[in-house]
C-alpha positions as CSV (number, residue, x, y, z in Angstrom):
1,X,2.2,14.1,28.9
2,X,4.7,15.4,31.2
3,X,7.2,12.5,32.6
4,X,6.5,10.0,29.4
5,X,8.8,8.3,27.1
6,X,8.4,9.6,23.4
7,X,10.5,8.7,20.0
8,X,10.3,11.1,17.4
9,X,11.0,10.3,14.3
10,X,12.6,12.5,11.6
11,X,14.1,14.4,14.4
12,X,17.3,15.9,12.4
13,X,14.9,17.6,10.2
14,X,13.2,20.7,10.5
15,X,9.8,20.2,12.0
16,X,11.4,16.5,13.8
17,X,14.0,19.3,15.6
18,X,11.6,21.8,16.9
19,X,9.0,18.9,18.1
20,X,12.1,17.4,20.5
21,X,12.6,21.3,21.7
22,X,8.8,21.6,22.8
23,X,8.4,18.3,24.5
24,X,11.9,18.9,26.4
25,X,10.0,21.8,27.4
26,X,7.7,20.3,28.8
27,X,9.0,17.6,30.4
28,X,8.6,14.4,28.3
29,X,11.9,12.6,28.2
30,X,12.7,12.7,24.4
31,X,14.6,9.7,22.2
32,X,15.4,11.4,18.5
33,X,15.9,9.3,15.5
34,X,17.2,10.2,12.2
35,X,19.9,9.9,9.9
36,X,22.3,13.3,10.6
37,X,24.4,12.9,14.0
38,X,25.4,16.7,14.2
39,X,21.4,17.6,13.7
40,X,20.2,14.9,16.4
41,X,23.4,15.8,18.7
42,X,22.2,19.8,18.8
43,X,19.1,18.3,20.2
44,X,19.2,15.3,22.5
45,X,22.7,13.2,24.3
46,X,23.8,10.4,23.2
47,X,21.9,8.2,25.2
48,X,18.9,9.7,23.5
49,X,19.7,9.0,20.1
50,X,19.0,6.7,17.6
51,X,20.9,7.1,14.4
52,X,20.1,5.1,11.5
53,X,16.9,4.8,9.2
54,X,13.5,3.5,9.7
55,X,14.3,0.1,8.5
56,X,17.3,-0.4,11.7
57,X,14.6,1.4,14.2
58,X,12.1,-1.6,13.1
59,X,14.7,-4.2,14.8
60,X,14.9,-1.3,18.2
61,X,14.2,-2.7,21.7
62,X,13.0,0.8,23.1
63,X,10.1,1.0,25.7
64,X,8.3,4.4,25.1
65,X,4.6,5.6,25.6
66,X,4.5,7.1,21.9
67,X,6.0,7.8,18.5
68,X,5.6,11.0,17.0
69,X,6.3,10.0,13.5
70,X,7.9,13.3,11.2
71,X,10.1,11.1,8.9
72,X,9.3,11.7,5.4
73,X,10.6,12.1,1.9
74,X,9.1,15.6,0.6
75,X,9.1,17.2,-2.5
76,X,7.0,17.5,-5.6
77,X,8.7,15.4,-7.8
78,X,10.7,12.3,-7.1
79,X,10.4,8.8,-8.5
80,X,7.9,7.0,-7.1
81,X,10.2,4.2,-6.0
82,X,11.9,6.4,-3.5
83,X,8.1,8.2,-1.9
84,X,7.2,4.1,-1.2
85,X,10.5,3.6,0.4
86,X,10.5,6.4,2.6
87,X,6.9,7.3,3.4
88,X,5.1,3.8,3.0
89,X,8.0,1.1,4.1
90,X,9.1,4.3,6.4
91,X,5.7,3.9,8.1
92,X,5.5,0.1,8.3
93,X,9.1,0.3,10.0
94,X,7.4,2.4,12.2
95,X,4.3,0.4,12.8
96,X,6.8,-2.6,13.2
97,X,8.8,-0.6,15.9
98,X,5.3,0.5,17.5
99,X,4.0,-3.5,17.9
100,X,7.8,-4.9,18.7
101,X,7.7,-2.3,22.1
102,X,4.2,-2.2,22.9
103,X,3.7,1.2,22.1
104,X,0.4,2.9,23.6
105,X,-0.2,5.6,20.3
106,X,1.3,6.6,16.8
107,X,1.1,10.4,16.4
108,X,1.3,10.5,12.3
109,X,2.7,13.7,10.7
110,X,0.5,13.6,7.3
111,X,0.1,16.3,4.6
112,X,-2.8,18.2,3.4
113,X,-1.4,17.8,0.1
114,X,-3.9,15.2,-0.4
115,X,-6.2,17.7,-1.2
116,X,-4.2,19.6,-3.6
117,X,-6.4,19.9,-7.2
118,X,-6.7,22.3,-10.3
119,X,-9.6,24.6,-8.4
120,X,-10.0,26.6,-5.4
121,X,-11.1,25.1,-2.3
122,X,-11.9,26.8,1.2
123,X,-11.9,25.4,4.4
124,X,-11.5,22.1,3.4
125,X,-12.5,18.9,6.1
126,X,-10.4,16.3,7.3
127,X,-13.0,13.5,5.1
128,X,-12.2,15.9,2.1
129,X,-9.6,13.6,0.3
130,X,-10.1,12.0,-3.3
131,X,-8.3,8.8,-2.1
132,X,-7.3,8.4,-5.6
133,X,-5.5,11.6,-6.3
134,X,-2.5,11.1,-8.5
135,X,-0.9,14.3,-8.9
136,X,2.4,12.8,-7.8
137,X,4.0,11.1,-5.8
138,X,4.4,12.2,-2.8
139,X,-0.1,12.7,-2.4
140,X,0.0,9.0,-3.4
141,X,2.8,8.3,-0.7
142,X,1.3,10.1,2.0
143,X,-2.4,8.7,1.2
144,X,-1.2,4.9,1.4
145,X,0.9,5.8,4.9
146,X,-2.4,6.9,6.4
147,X,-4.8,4.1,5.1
148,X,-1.3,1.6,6.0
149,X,-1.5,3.2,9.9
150,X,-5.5,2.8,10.2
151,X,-5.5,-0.9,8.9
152,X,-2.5,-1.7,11.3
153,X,-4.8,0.3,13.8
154,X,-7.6,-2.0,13.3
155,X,-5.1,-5.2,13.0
156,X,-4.1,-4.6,17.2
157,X,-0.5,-3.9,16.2
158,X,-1.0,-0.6,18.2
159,X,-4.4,0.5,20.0
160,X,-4.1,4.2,19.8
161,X,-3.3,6.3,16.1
162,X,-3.8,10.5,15.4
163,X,-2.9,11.7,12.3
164,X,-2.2,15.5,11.6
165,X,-2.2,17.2,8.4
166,X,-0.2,20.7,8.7
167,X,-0.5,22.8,6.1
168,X,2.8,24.7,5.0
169,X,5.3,24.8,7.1
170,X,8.0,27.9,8.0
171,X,10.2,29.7,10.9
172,X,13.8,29.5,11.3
173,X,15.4,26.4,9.7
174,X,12.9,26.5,7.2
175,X,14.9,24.2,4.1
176,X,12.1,23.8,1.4
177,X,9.1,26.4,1.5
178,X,11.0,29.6,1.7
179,X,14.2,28.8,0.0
180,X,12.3,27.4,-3.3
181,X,10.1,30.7,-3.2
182,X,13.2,32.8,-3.2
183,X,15.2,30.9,-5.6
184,X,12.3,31.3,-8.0
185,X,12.0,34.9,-7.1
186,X,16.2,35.9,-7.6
187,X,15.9,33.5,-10.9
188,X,12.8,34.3,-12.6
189,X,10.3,35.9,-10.7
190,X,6.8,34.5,-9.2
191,X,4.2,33.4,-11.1
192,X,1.4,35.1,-10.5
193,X,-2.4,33.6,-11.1
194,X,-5.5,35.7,-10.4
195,X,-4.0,39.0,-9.5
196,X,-2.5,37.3,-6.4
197,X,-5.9,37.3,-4.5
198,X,-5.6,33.0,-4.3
199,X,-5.7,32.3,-0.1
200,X,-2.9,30.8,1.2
201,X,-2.8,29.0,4.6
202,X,0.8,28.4,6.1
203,X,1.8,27.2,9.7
204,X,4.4,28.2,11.9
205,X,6.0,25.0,12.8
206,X,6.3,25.9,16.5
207,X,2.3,25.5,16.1
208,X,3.0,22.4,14.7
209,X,5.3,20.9,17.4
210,X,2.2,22.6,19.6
211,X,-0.2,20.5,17.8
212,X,2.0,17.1,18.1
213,X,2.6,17.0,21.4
214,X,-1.5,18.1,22.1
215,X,-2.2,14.7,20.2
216,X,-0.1,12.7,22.4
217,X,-3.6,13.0,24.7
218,X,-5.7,14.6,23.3
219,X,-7.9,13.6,19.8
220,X,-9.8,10.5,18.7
221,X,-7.7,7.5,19.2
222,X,-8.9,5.3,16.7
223,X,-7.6,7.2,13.7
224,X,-8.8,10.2,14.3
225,X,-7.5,12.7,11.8
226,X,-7.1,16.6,12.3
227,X,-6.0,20.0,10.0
228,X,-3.4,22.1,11.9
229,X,-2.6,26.0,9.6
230,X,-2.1,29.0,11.2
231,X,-5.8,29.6,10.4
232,X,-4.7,33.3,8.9
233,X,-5.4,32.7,5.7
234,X,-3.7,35.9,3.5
235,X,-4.1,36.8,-0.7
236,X,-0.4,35.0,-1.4
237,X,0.6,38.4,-3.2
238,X,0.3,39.8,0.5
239,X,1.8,37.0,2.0
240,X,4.6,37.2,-1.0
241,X,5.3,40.7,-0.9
242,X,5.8,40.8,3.2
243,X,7.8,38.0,3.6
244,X,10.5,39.5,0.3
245,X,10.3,43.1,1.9
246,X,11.2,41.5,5.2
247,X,13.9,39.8,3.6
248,X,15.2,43.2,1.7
249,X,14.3,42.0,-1.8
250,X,12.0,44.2,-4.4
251,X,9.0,41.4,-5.4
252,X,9.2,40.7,-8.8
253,X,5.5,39.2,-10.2
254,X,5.1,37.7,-13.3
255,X,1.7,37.6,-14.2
256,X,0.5,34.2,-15.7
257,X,-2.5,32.5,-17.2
258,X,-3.7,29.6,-15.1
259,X,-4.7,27.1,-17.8
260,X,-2.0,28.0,-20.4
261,X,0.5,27.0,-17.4
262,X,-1.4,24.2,-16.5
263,X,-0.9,22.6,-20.1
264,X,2.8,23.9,-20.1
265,X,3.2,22.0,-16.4
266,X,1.5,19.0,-18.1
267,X,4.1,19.2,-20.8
268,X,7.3,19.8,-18.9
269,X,6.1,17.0,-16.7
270,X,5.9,14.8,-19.6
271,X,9.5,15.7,-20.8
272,X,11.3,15.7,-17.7
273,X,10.5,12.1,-17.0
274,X,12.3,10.9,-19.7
275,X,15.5,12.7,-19.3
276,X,18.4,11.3,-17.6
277,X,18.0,11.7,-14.1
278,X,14.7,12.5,-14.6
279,X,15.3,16.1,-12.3
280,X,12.6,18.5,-11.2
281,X,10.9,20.7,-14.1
282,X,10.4,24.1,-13.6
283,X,7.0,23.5,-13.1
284,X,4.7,21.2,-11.7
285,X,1.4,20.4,-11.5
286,X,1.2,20.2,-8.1
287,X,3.2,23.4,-7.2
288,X,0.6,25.2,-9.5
289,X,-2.1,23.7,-7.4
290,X,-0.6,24.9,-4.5
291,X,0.1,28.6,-5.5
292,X,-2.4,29.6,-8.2
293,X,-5.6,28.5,-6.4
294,X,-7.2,29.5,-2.7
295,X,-6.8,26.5,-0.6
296,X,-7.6,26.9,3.5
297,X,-8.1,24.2,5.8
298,X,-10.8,24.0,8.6
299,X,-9.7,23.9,11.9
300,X,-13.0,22.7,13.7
301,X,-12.0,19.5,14.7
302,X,-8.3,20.5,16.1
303,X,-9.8,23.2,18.1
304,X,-12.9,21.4,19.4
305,X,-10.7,17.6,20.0
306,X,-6.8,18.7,20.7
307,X,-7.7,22.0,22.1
308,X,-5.2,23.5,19.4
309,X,-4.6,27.0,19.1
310,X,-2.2,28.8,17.3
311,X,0.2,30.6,19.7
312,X,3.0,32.0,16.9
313,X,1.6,34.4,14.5
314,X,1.4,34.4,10.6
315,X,3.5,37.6,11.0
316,X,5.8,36.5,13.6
317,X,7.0,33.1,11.9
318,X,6.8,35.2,8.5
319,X,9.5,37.8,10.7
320,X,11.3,34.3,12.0
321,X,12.1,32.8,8.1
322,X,13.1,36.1,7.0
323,X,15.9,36.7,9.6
324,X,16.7,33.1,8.9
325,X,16.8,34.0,5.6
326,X,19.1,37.0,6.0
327,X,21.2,35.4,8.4
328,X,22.0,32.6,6.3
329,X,22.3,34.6,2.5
């Protein structure tokens, strides 16, 4: 898509940042939204920046070809207020912007944490998704932003929508995956289910930026959805213990029982909501899902559609979020 006109949404975030470096790169002319001026400024001039929220980009006369939407609230516990506010109105602001500028495609940044459940599951298809999973928030969130984009889709408020779902991101910049893993690790320990021997997919998020700008071609148009990981799945006591020793700590494992921390998740769940402030347990559900079970994605559609290939390794963006790591301790 060298030459083309393309917002990106979310872009003083992590992922948002490193998708306006790769289309730079390759020649699309790049307009960055988001809410932090020193993030967006490190990125894009001022006449290429749009800072605000979602709601103020709604009312934005801005001719582009395309909207790579990153903007997101996410986290595995939040009230469910604030998930509709930023990932559901987010997205309608965004559909809103989309129809007010006659904008050719919505490329939607989506989660495969709408498949997240209490069991193992292995490369797991795009039409995998219990539509009524309620494990939080943020799953509902993200599950009523897709279904909002395909019915908007249909409605002609935009002809052209791809959705991606990557699968835990990391690399330098990293603020959520990485960081809560070490916390946990200097504080407590991690939890360990199953010996360790649970797959874990992650994705370098220069793949990711990859993958978003492939979909600004490439992909079924009408809604077509697509799973983007490294596809390199590891045991996450491997993938654990490289990424501590490459940051110079001694992994710590605490071996744990799957169901008796499922009911203890459950509980703190339970408590949590009613304190003041209602902050994040310990544990979730959800984060439980995500560590103490096997979950890969299948890649067959990404490959075979967008042409997507992973070109940053598992042990190169592993090396990356260390030194970021380090560099920042």
């Amino acid at each position: 898509m060298s030459g083309a006109r393309v917002l990106v949404t979310g872009a003083s975030g992590f992922l948002g940042g490193h998708v306006v470096r790769d289309l730079q790169a390759h020649g699309v002319e790049v307009f960055a939204a988001g809410r932090r001026a020193t993030a967006l400024d490190a990125v894009v001039d001022a006449e290429h920046r749009l800072l605000g929220d979602l709601e103020s980009l709604a009312r934005t006369d801005l001719p582009v070809d395309a909207v790579i939407h990153c903007a997101a609230l996410s986290t595995p516990w939040g009230p469910w207020r604030a998930f509709v506010e930023a990932n559901v109105d987010g997205t309608a602001h965004v559909v809103a912007f989309a129809q007010r500028n006659r904008v050719r495609r919505i490329v939607h940044v989506s989660s495969p944490s709408v498949y997240a459940a209490p069991r193992d599951r292995l490369r797991i298809r795009e039409d995998e998704v219990d539509t009524d999973n309620r494990l939080n928030g943020y799953i509902r969130s993200k599950i009523a932003a897709e279904a909002l984009l395909q019915d908007a889709r249909r409605a002609g408020a935009f002809p052209e929508l791809v959705i991606l779902r990557p699968r835990g991101l990391i690399g330098a910049g990293d603020p959520s995956l990485v960081p809560r893993l070490l916390d946990v690790h200097r504080r407590v320990g991690i939890p360990l289910f199953d010996g360790g021997r649970n797959l874990i997919d992650v994705t370098a998020v220069e793949n990711v930026a990859t993958a978003l700008r492939l979909a600004l071609d490439a992909g079924d148009a009408a809604g077509g959805v697509y799973n983007i990981s490294n596809d390199d799945p590891r045991p996450f006591r491997e993938l654990l213990t490289t990424l501590l020793e490459l940051v110079g700590e001694t992994p710590r494992m605490r071996p744990m029982n799957r169901r008796a921390a499922w009911v203890l998740a459950s509980v703190l769940e339970g408590v949590f909501r009613v304190v003041p402030g209602r902050p994040e347990p310990p544990l979730t559900r959800y984060t439980l899902s995500t560590i103490a079970y096997s979950q890969t994605l299948d890649l067959t559609r990404a490959k075979a559609e967008l042409g997507y290939a992973p070109l940053v390794s598992l042990d190169e963006a592993l090396a990356r979020a260390a030194a970021d790591q380090r560099a920042h301790a």
